[in-house]
N, CA and C of each residue as an Amber inpcrd file, in Angstrom:
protein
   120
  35.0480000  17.8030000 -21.0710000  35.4670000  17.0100000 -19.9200000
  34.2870000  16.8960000 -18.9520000  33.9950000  15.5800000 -18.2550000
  32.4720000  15.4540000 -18.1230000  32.9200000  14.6590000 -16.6850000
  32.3300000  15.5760000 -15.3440000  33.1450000  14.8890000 -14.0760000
  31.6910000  13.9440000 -13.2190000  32.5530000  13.0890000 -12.7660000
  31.1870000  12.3780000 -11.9890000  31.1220000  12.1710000 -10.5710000
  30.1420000  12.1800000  -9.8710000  30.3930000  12.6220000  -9.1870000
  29.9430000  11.4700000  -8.1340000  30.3390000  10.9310000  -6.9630000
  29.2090000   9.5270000  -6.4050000  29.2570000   9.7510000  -4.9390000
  28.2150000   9.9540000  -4.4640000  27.5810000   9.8840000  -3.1760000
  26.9510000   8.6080000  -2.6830000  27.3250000   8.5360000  -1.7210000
  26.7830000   7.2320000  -1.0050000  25.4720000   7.5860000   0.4890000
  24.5490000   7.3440000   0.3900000  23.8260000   7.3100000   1.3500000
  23.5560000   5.8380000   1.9960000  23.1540000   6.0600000   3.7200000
  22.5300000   5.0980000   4.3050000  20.9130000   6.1490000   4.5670000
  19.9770000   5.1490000   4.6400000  18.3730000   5.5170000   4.4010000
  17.5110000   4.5380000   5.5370000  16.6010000   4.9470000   6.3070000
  16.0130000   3.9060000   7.5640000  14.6410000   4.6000000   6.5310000
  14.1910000   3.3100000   5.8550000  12.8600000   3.2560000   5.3250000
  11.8970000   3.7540000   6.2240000  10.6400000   4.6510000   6.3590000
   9.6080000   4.3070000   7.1350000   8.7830000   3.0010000   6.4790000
   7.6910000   2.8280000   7.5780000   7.0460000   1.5570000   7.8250000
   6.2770000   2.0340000   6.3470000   6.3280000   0.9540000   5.6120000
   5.1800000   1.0260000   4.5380000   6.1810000   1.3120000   2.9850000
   7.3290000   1.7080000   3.1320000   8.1400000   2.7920000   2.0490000
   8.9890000   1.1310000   1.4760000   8.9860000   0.9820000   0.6600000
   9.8630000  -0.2920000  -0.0070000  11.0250000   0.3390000  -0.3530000
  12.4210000  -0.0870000  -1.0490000  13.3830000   0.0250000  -1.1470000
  12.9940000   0.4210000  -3.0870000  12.1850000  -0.4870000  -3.5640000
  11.5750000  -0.3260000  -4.6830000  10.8650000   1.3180000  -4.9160000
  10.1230000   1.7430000  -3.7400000   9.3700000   2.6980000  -4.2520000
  10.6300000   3.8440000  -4.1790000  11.5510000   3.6080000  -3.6680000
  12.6050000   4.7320000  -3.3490000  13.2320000   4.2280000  -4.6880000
  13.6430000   3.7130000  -5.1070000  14.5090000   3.1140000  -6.5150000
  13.5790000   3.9010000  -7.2130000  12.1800000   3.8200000  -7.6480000
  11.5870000   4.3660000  -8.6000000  11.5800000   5.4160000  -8.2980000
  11.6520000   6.3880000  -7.5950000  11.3130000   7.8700000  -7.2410000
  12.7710000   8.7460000  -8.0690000  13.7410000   7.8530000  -7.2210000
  15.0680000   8.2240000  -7.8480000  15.4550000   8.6280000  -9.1490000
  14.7690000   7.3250000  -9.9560000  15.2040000   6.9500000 -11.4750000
  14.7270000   7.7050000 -12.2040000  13.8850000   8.8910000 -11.9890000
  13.1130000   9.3250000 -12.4840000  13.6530000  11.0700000 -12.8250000
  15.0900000  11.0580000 -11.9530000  15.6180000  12.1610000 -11.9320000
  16.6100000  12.5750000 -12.9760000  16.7470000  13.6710000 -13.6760000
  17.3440000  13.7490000 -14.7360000  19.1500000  14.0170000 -14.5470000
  19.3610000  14.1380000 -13.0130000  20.8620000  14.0570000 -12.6690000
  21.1890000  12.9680000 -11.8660000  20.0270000  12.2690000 -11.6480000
  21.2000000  10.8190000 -11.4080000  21.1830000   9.5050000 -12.8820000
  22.5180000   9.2250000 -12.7810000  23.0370000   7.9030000 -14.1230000
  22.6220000   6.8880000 -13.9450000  22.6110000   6.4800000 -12.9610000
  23.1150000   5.3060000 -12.0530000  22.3850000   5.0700000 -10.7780000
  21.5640000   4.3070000 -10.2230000  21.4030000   3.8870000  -8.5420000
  22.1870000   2.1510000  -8.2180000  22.4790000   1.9020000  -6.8400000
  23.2260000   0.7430000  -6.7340000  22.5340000   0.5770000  -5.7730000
  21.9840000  -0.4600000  -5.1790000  21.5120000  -0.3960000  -3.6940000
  22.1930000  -1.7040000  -3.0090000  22.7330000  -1.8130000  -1.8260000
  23.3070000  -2.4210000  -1.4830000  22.4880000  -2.7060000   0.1260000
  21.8580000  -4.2280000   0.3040000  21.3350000  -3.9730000   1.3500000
  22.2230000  -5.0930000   2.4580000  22.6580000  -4.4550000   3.6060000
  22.8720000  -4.7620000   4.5600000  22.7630000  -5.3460000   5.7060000
């Protein structure tokens, strides 16, 4: 039985930081499945 689990964050980029370089940093992690980014 395999539970999942979903957290939602809000994130204030610093000046220079793309939404991209945070997507790639993420993806790279062996416990997250999934990223969604939803921009506002």
């Amino acid at each position: 039985d395999t539970k999942i689990y979903t957290n939602i964050y809000t994130i204030d980029l610093p000046k220079g930081l793309t939404y991209a370089d945070v997507i790639e940093d993420l993806s790279v992690s062996n416990n997250v499945t999934k990223l969604r980014l939803i921009n506002v």
